[in-house]
N, C-alpha and C positions, 0 to 999 in steps of 0.2 A: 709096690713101689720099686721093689729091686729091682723087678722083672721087667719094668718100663723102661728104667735107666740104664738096664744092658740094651732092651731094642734100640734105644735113642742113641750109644753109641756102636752097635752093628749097622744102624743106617751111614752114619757118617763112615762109618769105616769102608761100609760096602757101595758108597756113592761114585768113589773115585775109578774103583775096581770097575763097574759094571761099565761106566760110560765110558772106559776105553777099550772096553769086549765091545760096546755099539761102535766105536771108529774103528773097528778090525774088520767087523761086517762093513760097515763104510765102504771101506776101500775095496772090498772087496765085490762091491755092489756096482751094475755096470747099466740095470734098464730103469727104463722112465717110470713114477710111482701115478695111478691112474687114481683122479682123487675120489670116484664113485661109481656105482653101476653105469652102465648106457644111458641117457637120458631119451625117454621115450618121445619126445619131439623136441621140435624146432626152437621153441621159444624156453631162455634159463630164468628159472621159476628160485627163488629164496625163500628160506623161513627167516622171517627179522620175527626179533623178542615182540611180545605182547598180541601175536598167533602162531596158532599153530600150521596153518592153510600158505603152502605156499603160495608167491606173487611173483610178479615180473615188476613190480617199483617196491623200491625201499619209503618211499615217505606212503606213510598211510592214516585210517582216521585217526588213529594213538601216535600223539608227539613221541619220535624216538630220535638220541642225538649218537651218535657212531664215534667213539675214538679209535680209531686207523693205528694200524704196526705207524704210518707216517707220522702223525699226530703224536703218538708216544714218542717216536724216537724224538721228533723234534721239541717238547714241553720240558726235557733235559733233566728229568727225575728220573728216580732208582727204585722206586716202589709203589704198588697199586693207590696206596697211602698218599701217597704225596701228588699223584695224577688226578686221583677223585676228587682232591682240594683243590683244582681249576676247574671244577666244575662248578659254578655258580647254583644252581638248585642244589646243590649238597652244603647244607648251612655248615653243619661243624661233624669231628668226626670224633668216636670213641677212642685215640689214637696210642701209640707209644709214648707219647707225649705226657699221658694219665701217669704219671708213677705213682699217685697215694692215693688209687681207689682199689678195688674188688679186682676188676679188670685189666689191668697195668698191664702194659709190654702188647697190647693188643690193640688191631684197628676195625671197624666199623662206616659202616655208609648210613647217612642222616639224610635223605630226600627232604626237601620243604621244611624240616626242623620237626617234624614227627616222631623224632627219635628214632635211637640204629634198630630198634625192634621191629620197627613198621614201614621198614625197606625190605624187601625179598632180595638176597644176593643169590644169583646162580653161578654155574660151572659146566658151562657148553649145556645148559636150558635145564637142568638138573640140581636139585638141592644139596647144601653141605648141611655135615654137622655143626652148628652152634658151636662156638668159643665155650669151655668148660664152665669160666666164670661171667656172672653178670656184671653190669653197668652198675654204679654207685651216684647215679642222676634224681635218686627219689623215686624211683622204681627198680624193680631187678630185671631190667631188660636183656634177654640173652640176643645174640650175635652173631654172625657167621664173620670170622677173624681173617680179614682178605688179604696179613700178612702174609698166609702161610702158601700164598701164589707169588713167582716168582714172577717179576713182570717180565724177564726176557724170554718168560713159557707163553705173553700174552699174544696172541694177534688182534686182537679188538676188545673194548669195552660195548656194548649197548645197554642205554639206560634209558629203560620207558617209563618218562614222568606222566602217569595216568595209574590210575585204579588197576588191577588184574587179577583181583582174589579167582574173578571167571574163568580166569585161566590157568592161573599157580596154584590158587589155594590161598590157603593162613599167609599173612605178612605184606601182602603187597600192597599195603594202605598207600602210602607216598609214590610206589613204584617198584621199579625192577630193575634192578644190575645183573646185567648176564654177562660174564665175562668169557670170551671164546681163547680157546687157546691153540696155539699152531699145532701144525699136521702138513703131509704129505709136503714134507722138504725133504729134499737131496742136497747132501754135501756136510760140510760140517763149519762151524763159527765159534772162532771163540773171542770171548770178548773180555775186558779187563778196565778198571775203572779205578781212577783215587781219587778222591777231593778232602778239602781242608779247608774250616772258616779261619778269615783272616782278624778276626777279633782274639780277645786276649783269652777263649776259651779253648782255640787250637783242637776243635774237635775232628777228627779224622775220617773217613766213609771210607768204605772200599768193598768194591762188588766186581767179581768172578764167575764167567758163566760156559759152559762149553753145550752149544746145541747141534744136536745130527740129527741125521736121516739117510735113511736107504731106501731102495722100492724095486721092484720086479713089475711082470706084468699081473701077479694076484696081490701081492701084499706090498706094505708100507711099514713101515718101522721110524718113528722120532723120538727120540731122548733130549734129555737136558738134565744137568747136571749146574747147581749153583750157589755162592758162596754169598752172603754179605754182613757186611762186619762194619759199626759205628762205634765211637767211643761214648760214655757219658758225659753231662758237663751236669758241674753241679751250679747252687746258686753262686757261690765266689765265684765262679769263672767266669761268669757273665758281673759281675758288681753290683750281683743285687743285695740290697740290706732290706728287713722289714721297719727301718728307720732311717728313709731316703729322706723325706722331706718333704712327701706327697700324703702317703699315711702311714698309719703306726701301727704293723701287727705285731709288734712283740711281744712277745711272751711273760707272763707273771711267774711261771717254773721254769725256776735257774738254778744252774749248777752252784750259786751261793745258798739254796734254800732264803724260805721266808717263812716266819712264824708269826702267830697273835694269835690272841686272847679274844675267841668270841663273846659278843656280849650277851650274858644274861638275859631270860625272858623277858622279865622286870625292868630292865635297864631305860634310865632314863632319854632323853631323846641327847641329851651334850654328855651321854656318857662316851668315856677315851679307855680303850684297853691295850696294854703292851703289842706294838710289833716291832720285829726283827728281823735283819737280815744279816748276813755275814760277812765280816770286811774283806769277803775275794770279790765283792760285788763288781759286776765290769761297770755296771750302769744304775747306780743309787742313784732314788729316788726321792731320798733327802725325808722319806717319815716312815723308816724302817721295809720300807719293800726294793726289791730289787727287778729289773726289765733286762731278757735274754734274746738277743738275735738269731733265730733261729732259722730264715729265709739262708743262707750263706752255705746250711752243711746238708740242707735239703738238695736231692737231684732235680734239673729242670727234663732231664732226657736220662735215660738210660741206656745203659754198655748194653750192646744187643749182637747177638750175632744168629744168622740163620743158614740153614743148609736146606734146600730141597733138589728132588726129585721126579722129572715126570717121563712118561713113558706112553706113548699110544700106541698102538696096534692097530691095522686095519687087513683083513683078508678076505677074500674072495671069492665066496664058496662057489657060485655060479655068475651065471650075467645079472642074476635079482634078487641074490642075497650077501650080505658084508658081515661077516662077523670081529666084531671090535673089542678091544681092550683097553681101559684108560686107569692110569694111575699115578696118582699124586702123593709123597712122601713130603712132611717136613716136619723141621728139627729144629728151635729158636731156644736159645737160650738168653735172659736179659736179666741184668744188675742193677739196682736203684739203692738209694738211701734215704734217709729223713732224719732229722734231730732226736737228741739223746731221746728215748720215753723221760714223760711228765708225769708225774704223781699231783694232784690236784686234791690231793687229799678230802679237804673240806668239801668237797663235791660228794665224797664217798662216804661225807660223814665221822671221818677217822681223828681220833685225836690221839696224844703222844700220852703214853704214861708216866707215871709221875717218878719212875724208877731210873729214867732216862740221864743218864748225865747231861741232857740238854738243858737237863732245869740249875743245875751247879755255874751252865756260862753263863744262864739268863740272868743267876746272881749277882755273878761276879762283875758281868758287860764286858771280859775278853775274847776279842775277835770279835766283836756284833759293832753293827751299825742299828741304833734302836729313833722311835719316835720319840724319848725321852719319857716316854711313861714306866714304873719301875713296877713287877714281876709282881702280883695279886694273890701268887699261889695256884693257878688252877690251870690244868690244864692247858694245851695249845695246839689251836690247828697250824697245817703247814702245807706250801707246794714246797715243790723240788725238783730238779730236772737232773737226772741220773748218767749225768756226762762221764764221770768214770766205768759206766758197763761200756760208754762207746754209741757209736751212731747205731738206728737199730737200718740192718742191713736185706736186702732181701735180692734172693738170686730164685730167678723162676725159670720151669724147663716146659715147652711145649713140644709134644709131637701130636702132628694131624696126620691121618690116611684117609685114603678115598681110594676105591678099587670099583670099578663101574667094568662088568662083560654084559654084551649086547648084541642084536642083530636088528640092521636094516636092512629095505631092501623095499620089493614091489609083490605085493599080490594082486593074482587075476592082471588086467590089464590097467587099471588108471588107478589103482591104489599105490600106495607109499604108507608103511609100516617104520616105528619104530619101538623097539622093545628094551628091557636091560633092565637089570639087577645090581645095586649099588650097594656097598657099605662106605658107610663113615663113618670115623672115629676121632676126637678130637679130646686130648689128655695133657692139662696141666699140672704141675707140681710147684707150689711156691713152698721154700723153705726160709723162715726169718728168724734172724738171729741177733743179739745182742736186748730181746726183750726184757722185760723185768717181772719177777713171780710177784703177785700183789699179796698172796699168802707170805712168804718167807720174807719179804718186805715187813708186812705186817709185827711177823713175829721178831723181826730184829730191830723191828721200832720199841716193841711192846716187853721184850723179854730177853730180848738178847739173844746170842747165840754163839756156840761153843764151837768157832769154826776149825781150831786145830788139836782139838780131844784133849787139851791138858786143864778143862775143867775153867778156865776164864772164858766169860762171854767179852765178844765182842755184838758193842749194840749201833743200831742205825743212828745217829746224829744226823739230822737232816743240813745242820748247822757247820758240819765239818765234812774233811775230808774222805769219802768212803775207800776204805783200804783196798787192796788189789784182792785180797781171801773174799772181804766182803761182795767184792763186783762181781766176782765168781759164783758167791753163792747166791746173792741175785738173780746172775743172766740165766733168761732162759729164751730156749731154742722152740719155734711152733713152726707145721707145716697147713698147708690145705693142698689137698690132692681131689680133684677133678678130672672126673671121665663121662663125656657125652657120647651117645652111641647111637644110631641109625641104620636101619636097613629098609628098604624099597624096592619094590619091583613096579615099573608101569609098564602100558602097553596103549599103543596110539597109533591109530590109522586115520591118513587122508587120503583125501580127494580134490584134486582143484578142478576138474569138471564133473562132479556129479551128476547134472542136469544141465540140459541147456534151457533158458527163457526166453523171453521176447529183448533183452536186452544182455543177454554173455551169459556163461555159466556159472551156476552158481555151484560154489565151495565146502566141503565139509570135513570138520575133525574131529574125534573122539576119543575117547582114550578113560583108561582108567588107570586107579595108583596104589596102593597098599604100601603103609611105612609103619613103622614100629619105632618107636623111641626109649632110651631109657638114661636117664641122670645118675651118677653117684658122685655125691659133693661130702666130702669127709675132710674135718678138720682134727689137728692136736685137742689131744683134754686142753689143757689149757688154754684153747682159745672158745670151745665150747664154755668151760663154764666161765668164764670171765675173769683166772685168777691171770690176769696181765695188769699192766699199767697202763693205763692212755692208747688198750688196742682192740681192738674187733675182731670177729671173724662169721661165718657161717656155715651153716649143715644142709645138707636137700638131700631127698631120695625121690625117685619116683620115675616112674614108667608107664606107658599110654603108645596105642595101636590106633589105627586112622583110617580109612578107609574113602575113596572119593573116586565120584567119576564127572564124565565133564565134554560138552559138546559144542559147539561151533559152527557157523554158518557164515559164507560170503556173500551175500547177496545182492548180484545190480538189478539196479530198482531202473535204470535208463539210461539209452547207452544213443544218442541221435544226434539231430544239428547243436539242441539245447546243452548238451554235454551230456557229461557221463555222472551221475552217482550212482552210488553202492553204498551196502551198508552190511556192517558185522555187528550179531546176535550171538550172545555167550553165556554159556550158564554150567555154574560149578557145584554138585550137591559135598557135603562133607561130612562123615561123620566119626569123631571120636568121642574114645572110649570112656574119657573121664568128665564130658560136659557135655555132651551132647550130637546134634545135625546142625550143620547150617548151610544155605543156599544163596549166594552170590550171582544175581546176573549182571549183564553187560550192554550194553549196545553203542556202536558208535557208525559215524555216516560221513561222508565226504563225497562232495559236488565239484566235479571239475567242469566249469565251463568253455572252457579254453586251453589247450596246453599250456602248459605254466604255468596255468592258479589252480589252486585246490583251496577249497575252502571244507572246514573239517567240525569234528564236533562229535561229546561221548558222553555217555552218564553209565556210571557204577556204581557196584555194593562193594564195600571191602568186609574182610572181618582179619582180624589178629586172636588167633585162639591162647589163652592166658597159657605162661609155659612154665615145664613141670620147675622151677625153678619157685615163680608165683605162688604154685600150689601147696607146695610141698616143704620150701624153704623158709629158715631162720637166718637172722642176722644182729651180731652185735656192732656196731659202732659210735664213734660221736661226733657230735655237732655242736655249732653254735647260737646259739638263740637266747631273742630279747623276752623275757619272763613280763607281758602285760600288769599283771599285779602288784607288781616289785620294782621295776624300773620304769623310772619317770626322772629325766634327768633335769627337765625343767621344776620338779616339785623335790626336796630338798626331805620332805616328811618320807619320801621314798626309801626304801633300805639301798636302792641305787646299787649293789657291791658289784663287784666284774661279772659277776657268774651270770645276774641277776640281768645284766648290760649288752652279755653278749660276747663277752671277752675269753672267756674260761669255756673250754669245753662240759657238751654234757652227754651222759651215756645215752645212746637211742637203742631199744632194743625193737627188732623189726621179725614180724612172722607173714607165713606163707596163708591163702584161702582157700581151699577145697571147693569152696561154692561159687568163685569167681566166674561168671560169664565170660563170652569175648567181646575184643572193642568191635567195634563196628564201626563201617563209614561211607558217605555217600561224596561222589567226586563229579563235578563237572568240568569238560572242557570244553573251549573253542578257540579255532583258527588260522589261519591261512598262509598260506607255501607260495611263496613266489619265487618263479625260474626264470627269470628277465630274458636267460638268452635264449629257452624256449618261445619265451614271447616275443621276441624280435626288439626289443630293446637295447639290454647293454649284453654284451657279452663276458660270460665268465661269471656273472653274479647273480647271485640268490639268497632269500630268504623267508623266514620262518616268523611267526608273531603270535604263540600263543597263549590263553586267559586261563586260570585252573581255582576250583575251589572244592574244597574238600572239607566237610565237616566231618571230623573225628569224634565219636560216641563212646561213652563207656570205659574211658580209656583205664586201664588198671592201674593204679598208685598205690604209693602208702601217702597216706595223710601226713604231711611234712610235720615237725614237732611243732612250729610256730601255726597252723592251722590246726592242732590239739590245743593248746594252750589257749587259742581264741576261744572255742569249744567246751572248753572247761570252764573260760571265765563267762559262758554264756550257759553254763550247766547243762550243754547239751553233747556232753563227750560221747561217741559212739559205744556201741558193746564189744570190747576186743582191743578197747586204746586204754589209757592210763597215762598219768602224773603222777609219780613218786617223789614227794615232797619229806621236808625236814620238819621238822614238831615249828606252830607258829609261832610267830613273834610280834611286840608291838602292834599287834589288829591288823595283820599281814598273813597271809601263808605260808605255809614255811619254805627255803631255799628248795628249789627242784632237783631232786635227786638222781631221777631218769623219767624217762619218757618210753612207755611204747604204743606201737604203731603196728598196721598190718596191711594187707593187698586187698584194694574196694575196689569195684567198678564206682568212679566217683567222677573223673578228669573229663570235660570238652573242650574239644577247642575246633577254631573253625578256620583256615589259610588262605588268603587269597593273593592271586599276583599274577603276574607275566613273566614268559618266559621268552626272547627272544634271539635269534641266531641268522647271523648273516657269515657270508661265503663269498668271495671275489678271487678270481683269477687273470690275472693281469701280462698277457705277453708282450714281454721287451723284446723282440727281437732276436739282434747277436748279443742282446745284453742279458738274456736269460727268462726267469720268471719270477713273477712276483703275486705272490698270495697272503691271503686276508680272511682269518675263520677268527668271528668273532661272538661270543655269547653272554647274554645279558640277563639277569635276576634280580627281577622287580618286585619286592613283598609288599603289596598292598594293606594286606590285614593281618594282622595274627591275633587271634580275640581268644581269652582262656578264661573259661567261666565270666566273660564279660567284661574284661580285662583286657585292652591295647597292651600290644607287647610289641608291636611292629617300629622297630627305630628304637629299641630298649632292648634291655638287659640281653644282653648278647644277641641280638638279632638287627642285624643291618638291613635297611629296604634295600638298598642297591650293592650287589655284586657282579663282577664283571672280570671278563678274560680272554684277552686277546692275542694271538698269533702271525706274527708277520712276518711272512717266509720269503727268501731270496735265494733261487736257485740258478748258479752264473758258472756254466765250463765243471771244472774240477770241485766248486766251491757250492755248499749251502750255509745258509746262515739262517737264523732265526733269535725273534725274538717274542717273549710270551710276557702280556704287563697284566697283571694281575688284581684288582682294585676293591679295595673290601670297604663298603659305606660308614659313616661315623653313628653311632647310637645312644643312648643316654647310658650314661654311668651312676647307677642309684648310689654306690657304695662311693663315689667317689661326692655325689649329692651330701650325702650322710657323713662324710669325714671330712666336707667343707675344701677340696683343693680344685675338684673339676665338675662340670655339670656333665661332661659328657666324654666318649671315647672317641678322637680323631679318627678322619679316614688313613686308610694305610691305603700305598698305592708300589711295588715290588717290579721291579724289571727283572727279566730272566733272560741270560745272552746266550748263545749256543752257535760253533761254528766246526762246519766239517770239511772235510780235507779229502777227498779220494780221489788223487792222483795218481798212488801208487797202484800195485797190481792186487788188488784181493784183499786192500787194506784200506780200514778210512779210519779215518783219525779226526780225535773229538776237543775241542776245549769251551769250555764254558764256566759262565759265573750267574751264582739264583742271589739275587737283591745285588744288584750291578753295582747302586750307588748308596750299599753298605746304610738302609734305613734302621734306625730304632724302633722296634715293634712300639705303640702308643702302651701306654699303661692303662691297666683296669684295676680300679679298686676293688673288685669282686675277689681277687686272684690273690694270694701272696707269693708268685713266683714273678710280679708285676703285669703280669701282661694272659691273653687267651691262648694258648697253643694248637684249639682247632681253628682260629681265624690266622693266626698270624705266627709265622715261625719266631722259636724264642732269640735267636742266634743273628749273627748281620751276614754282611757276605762270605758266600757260599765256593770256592771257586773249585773247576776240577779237570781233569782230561781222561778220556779214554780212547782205547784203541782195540778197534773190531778187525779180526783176519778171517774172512770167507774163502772157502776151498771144498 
């Protein structure tokens, strides 16, 4: 760990240093930077994502959508993060926004809602390492964290919404984010950005960037260097309470404590035993219990700040070979907090000993607020919420690398080769502090303890005040340290004329990969074995080598009066080392009749190989859930208590499966590209309409704790799960103690919908330009084990995002409205205030200035007219933070100087 936290600060240190050694070379740089070998003929052939074979058109059988250096600059965001959220086929995202999961301070891409596991993100057509920590979504799904790219390192996004195991590998169930990053520029830019929401949480942004380039007639040289830095907002800064008026998550552990008297096994059904609470109560409830607002001290976003790094190389060896260098550095440090730790005591089974001076107040009833019933003698459970250790606080440090050497270039005459050798490393350190030891807890409930050696115990009163000695001897400090690691080498040679046929030549790629993996996820003792209060943690080890190769085929099938089709054949063998081989093919086709229409169409295999996280990992956490046995709020014979209801948290303890399979998936698409102004219709306009269904197999979960408790109450619990329950009562079983769970091939689900995108460009004259890119996400279906989810629980049918650009003299403008469909709200069904979640509908303004010399200059506002995100009763931060930002308007300027 030490060794980590000097590299993370010699990067920072060394970021500033180097990128002004590249602006020395800069200036000193005088010829034009050549961005490839010779091209062996006439016509310029691209690789777009989702093949390998170059082409001379960018739309092909596989829907692919292109966000342009233009498109980013104009969408008026600061992070890959916040760009991929106008993407309509990106349901929700793993985000920075998560502060109290596994994950926090990190982001994720979610294609079609398949979760961020089963998106393939690349880095100029190459794999990252995985984010250190998983998802906290009901599986442990690992990630590739696309904070730790600067988006002003980005030149384009492509994102192919289609199947591509046959051509990636592992992950590409939903698709594929390949993110390109700039090269071959000369000059240098620096740019600088502040903004501030103008609501009462005054949170502040601010992003710093300086990118160069030099070139000669062999080599090329581009740097960037970049800074950015948000502040947090917690729930007070927004005015959130979890007792608005909509629903009620407050809390039964409060810094007043609550006591009583469980009842006896025996105990009649109108038996009444002592409770208490403590007249600091903020909010008595009038029959000895007390309710604690703890939405207020919770973060909605966290203090974040990032530094990276990137560097490319390109040189020259001859006319038909390039040798290249890429490398990617970052640095992210981010803050969050959560309310005091809860002791839920009676969850844990714990009761107070009878030595406790708590039983002398319970006598007397000074300082207690009680039910009125008087003290039995016997023991008493209790919560309590540990507001004098303080908020428990968490500060996490990421560093990622990537260092990819290679060569391109041409063998023989009509080959194109590309090779290269990558490491990844991606390393987080979370450290939290102000936790609470559930041992030393324990003991100074139970025994006291002798905090300043002169032989008097000072003992835990859950009823009183805990003293400054005792919060000290309480708090403790847990870290989890994570390091994900990768290496690869591939190698891939095409051909775009291999052969000629009766209808054009047909195409080929191949290539093959070798990558190596390896996880080390090490937590504090104390969070392994559980001696915390109200916290979780996990463990993983494990490591696993891969092996794959993989071929490709273009093929026109007719190319005369009737039009042209073709069609591409794909297939990817794979085999690792800890589960097995698997084989992926592909095929997709497309019929052009006419210039301007394409009519298209693809069937796939995907797989998601289980990762070493799955395999090999453990997890404690808790959750909430309604006990079938016990709670029945309509039957009054029910024991009904909080825990039992739903209220009170319960331990889930979650393990990894060595025997886990991969998911598997098969994916259909269809249809059709219209280019109007090729057709001779409108000019300037075009578009896109296409259908997608993907059935996802096998998917790997753990078995949620309320589909155990089904299981149990139908005696059919799997081998490897468990309910830890408390001794019975009254013809009942006993209060649930914990639950655990493990990673099954168990989950299907099946997604159907449309994706469409249209394009206009509209010339005014002396009045400028005016353009129109607009895209649309239609969910037809989303069926989970049989189960409509589409128009529910976080999943809107319709999303939409549009960009309307005015380009007039000195001036651009734009505006991006961004529309997220209304869904059902079960929890808000369930707590009786809403049936459903409104549509949100978000303007984004954006206006640039370059008039001056080598200067433009920015100002804009994101939710223009300052919207309330809608609430969702699922959330107790009010509201979704991968559909909808937590914060109102956004406003900011910046200023870019190019030279």
């Amino acid at each position: 760990m030490a060794m980590e936290s000097s590299v993370s600060k010699a990067v920072r240190q060394g970021l500033l240093a180097t990128t002004l050694g590249s602006l020395a070379w800069v200036s000193a740089g005088t010829a034009v930077a050549e961005e490839a070998p010779a091209v062996k003929d006439d016509v310029e052939r691209i690789e777009v994502t989702g093949s390998r074979i170059s082409r001379t058109d960018v739309e092909s059988a596989s829907p692919v959508e292109i966000l342009d250096r233009s498109f980013i600059e104009k969408s008026g965001v600061s992070n890959i993060a916040d760009l991929l959220k106008q993407v309509p086929a990106n349901q929700s995202t793993q985000d920075v926004r998560q502060t109290n999961g596994f994950a926090g301070a990190a982001s994720g891409v979610d294609l079609n809602g398949l979760g961020v596991g089963s998106t393939l993100t690349l880095l100029n057509g190459r794999r990252m390492a995985p984010h250190g920590r998983p998802t906290m979504t009901g599986t442990a799904e690992m990630f590739v964290n696309i904070d730790t790219i600067p988006l002003a390192a980005v030149e384009r996004v492509e994102i192919l919404r289609d199947g591509a195991s046959a051509i990636y590998g592992s992950d590409a169930i939903a698709g594929v984010v390949n993110i390109i990053l700039r090269k071959d520029y000369e000059g240098v830019e620096l740019s600088t950005r502040y903004g501030q929401t103008t609501d009462g949480s005054n949170m502040e942004e601010i992003e710093n960037s300086v990118f160069a380039g030099v070139a000669n007639d062999k080599t090329s040289l581009t740097m960037m260097v970049s800074q950015y830095k948000r502040d947090g907002i917690l729930g007070s800064d927004l005015g959130l309470s979890a007792d608005n008026g909509l629903f009620d998550f407050s809390s039964s552990a409060t810094p007043a404590g609550t006591v009583w008297v469980q009842p006896p096994k025996d105990a009649p059904e109108d038996w009444k035993g002592l409770a208490a609470t403590s007249d600091r109560c903020p909010q008595d409830n009038g029959n000895g219990s007390c309710s604690y607002d703890y939405m207020p001290v919770n973060s909605v976003l966290p203090e974040i700040e990032r530094w990276g790094l990137m560097a490319n190389l390109t040189h020259e060896l001859n006319a038909d070979h390039i040798f290249k260098v890429e490398t990617l550095l970052s640095n992210s440090e981010s803050s969050y907090q959560s309310a005091p730790a809860p002791w839920f005591a009676d969850s844990d089974g714990v009761t107070i000993d009878l030595n406790n001076p708590i039983y002398d107040q319970l006598q007397s009833g000074d300082g207690i607020l009680s039910n009125g019933v008087a003290w039995d003698g016997s023991e008493v459970t209790f919560r309590r919420r540990f507001e004098e250790v303080g908020p428990r606080t968490t500060h996490e440090e990421s560093n990622s690398y990537r260092v990819l050497v290679g060569l391109d270039g041409y063998l023989f005459t009509d080959w194109t080769y590309s090779t290269g050798v990558v490491f990844n490393k991606s390393y987080t350190l979370n450290r939290s502090n102000n936790m609470v030891s559930a041992s030393r807890a324990t003991e100074a409930l139970n025994e006291g303890v002798d905090l300043n050696g002169d032989g008097v115990k000072e003992w835990l009163n859950p009823l009183d005040v805990i003293s400054a000695d005792m919060a000290d001897y309480l708090r403790a400090t847990t870290f989890q340290e994570s390091t994900y690691t990768t290496w690869s080498a591939d190698f891939t040679i095409s051909n775009s004329e291999l052969f000629e046929m009766w209808a054009g030549y047909v195409g080929m790629a191949a290539g093959i990969e070798y990558r190596e993996e390896k996880l080390e996820d090490i937590s504090s003792d104390n969070l392994k074995s559980g001696d915390l209060v109200g916290t979780g943690g996990s463990d993983a080890a494990g490591e696993r080598d891969q092996f794959s190769a993989y071929v490709e085929f273009a093929i026109p099938l007719m190319d005369n009066d009737f039009g042209y089709w073709d069609m591409q054949v794909a297939g990817r063998f794979e085999d690792y080392s800890d589960f097995g081989t698997k084989t992926t093919p592909k095929v997709a086709m497309s019929y052009t009749p006419t210039p301007g229409v394409m009519v298209r169409g693809s069937y796939s295999e995907g797989f998601r190989a289980p990762n070493l996280y799955e395999l090999d990992g453990a997890s404690t956490g808790f959750t909430r859930v309604t006990d079938p046995q016990r709670c029945n709020p309509d039957d009054d014979s029910f024991p009904n208590s909080p825990k039992d209801c739903g209220s009170v948290q319960t331990r889930l303890v979650s393990g990894g499966n060595p025997d886990l399979d991969p998911e598997t998936s098969t994916s259909y698409n269809a249809g059709i590209v219209l280019d109007f102004d090729s057709i001779g219709w409108v000019e300037g306009l075009s578009m896109t309409v296409d259908y997608f269904n993907i059935e996802h197999k096998d998917r790997i979960e753990k078995l949620s704790a309320t589909e155990i408790l089904r299981l149990e109450e139908a005696g059919k619990l799997p081998e490897g799960t468990a309910v830890i329950r408390g001794p019975a009562e009254g013809g009942f079983p006993g209060e649930i103690l914990e639950i655990h769970t493990f990673s099954t091939n168990l989950g299907s689900r099946t997604v159907t919908g449309y994706n469409m995108g249209l394009n206009y460009i509209l010339g005014l004259g002396q009045w400028g330009e005016l353009s129109l890119n607009n895209s649309t996400y239609y969910l037809d279906s989303y069926e989970v084990e049989g189960e409509e989810w589409a128009g529910t629980w976080q999943q809107p049918r319709v999303r939409n995002t549009s960009q309307i650009s005015w380009d007039y003299g000195d001036w651009a403008s734009s505006m991006s409205i961004v529309y997220r469909g209304r869904y059902d709200d079960y929890y808000g069904q369930y707590f009786g205030f809403q049936d459903e979640v409104p549509s949100m509908t978000t303007f984004n303004l954006r206006v640039n200035y370059i008039g001056f010399n080598n200067l433009t200059l920015t100002v804009g506002a994101d939710n223009l007219f300052d919207k309330d995100r809608p609430v969702d009763g699922s959330n107790d931060t009010g509201g979704i933070s991968d559909l909808d930002n937590p914060y109102g308007r956004f406003v900011y300027g910046q200023a870019k100087l190019a030279f």
